[in-house]
C-alpha positions, 0 to 999 in steps of 0.5 A, a space after each residue: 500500500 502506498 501513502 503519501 501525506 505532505 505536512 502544512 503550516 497552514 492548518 494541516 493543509 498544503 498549499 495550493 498548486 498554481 495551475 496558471 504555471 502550466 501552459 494549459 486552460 483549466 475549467 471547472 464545469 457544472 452540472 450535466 448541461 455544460 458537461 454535454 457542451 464539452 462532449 467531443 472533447 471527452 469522446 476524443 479522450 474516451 478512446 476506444 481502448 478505454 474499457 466500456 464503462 469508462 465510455 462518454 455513452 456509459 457515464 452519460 447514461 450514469 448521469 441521467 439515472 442517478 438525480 441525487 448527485 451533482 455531476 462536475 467535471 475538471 477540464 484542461 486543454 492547450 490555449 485555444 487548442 485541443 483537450 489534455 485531460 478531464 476528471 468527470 466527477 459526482 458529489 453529494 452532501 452526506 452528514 455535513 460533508 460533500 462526497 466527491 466520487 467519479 462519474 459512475 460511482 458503484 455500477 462502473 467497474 472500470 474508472 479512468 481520469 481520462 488525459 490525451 496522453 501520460 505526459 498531461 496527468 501532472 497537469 489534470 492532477 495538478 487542477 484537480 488537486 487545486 479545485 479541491 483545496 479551494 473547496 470551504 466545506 469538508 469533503 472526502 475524495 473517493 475514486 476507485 479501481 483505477 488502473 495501477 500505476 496511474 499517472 494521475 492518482 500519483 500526482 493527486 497524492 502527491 499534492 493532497 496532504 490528507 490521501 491514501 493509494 489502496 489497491 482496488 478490487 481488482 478483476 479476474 480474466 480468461 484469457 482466449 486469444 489462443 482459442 481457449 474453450 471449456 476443455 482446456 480449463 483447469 481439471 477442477 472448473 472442468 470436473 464441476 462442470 461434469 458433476 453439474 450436468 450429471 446432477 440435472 440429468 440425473 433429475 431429469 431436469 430440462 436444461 436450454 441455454 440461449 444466447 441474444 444479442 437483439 435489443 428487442 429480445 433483450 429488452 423482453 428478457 429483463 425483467 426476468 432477469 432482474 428477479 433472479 438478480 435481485 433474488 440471488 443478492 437478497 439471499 446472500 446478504 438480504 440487499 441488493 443493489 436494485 433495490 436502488 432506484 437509480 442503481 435500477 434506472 441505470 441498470 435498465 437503461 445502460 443494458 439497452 443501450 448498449 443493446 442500441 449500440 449492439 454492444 450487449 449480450 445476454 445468455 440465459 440458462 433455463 431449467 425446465 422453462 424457467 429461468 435459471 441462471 444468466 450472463 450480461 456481457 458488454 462486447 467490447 473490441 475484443 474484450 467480452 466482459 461479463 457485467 451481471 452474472 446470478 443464478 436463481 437460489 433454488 437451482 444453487 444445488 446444480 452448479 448452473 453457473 459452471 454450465 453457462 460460463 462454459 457454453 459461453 466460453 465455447 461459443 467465444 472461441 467458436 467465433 474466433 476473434 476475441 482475446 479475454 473474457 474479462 469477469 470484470 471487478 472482484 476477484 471471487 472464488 468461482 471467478 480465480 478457478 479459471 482465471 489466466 491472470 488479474 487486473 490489478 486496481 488502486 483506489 485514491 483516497 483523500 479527506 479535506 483535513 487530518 480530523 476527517 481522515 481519522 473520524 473516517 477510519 475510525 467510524 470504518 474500525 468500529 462499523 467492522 467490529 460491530 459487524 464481527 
């Protein structure tokens, strides 16, 4: 774990950084309406080898689905030229201190401060670092899973005084460049999956899988699919994150989206008709990452997600094409049984002064061993 902390004579906080000695145009927008007016210059930073949900049409649907945070971004670019960097943000208020999370906060598992180039992060850094100082309230910066090694999180935690680099979730991948399928996985993922489908014969139970790309059949297939969502988290840990409003609105309205985009894919597994297990993936360049996977409780006993990761996989190295199959944020059992590597991820973290910071992980502590 990496820390950095600078010590200030004024108050315990670091002078701020002159942002007028870069050679760049620095401004701080506010609000969805003058976001959108600079929404070329994010797609020309969004390239395509930003993963999906760090895309301008993923962060704009974001925007639109969640009304209780206030979106504001960080914009620099040459005088009167081109765009270097921007730092698209959400902020709330909550007991008295203002949250300032990026853009797609919680339903985002990949996070990017978006820069032309590395060479612009101590520039971006720089005027993030200095919006953020000048700020009167209290407030706690939190952005997450961020690529290792980022440039920008190193220059804001060198110039925060009161910040913290963790590493993040992290994400498991199968890499299928080499035409990987089912029977070249690991003994042990392959021996469940053998048992698996041994226990539904043995039950004589009716299995169909189904892949659809359509965003009418897409569309059509939600609702189901959000009731085994839904189902599956109530049953591990009695809440899910559906039972968000806008967590919701989102869910919905980024799936047909990128259904629009044909960028979706949805595999459903059925067992005697009824819905059992399915799969939501993004296809994205040659990356198929899988965004929503569950299984309904009931069905747990016979292993379904095996079945489906499988047939996908299969299906995957049948088209030819694609190089990862990319189980997106966490590292969970079931996804490190057949992963080739993980992704690693930091996390930035950073409080307006020393008293926030403790209280913070202070009240973190005792919320832990309340829950022991």
């Amino acid at each position: 774990m990496q820390r950095t902390r600078r010590r200030s004579t004024l108050a315990g906080r670091a002078p701020a950084p002159h942002v007028a000695e870069e050679p760049v145009q620095v401004s701080v927008l506010r609000g969805a309406a003058e976001i959108e007016a600079v929404a070329s210059d994010i797609e020309q930073l969004a390239t395509a080898a930003v993963p999906v949900t760090a895309q301008w049409w993923w962060l704009r649907t974001w925007m639109a689905c969640h009304g209780s945070w206030r979106p504001w971004a960080v914009l620099a670019r040459e005088p009167h030229g081109e765009a270097t960097g921007v730092a698209l943000l959400a902020e709330r208020r909550r007991l008295g201190v203002d949250e300032v999370v990026a853009l797609g906060y919680g339903q985002s598992d990949y996070q990017r401060l978006l820069l032309r180039g590395p060479e612009d992060a101590q520039t971006l850094g720089r005027a993030l670092a200095t919006v953020l100082a000048a700020r009167r309230r209290p407030w706690r910066l939190y952005l997450n899973e961020l690529p290792v090694n980022d440039p920008t999180a190193r220059v804001l935690a060198t110039m925060l005084p009161h910040s913290v680099v963790e590493p993040g979730a992290g994400a498991a991948v199968i890499d299928i460049g080499s035409g990987l399928t089912s029977a070249m996985l690991r003994p042990n993922a392959r021996k469940r999956v053998r048992r698996a489908r041994n226990h539904l014969a043995r039950d004589n139970r009716l299995v169909a899988v189904e892949r659809m790309r359509g965003a009418a059949d897409i569309a059509g297939i939600l609702p189901a699919i959000e009731m085994v969502h839904v189902s599956r988290d109530h049953a591990l840990r009695g809440t899910s994150d559906l039972d968000d409003p806008e967590h919701r609105a989102f869910w919905y309205a980024v799936i047909a989206e990128a259904a629009r985009r044909n960028a979706a894919e949805v595999t459903t597994l059925t067992v005697d008709g009824r819905l059992g297990a399915h799969l939501v993936a993004f296809r994205d360049g040659s990356s198929y990452r899988v965004w929503d996977c569950r299984l309904l409780p009931e069905f747990e006993e016979y292993g379904l997600g095996h079945i489906i990761r499988d047939e996908v996989l299969d299906a995957l190295a049948s088209e030819g094409g694609w190089t990862e199959f990319d189980w997106m944020r966490g590292v969970e059992e079931y996804k490190l049984r057949t992963a080739t590597r993980v992704v690693d991820a930091c996390t930035v973290r950073a409080w307006s002064s020393g008293w926030l910071a403790v209280t913070e992980r202070w009240a973190k502590a005792a919320r832990r061993r309340w829950r022991r």
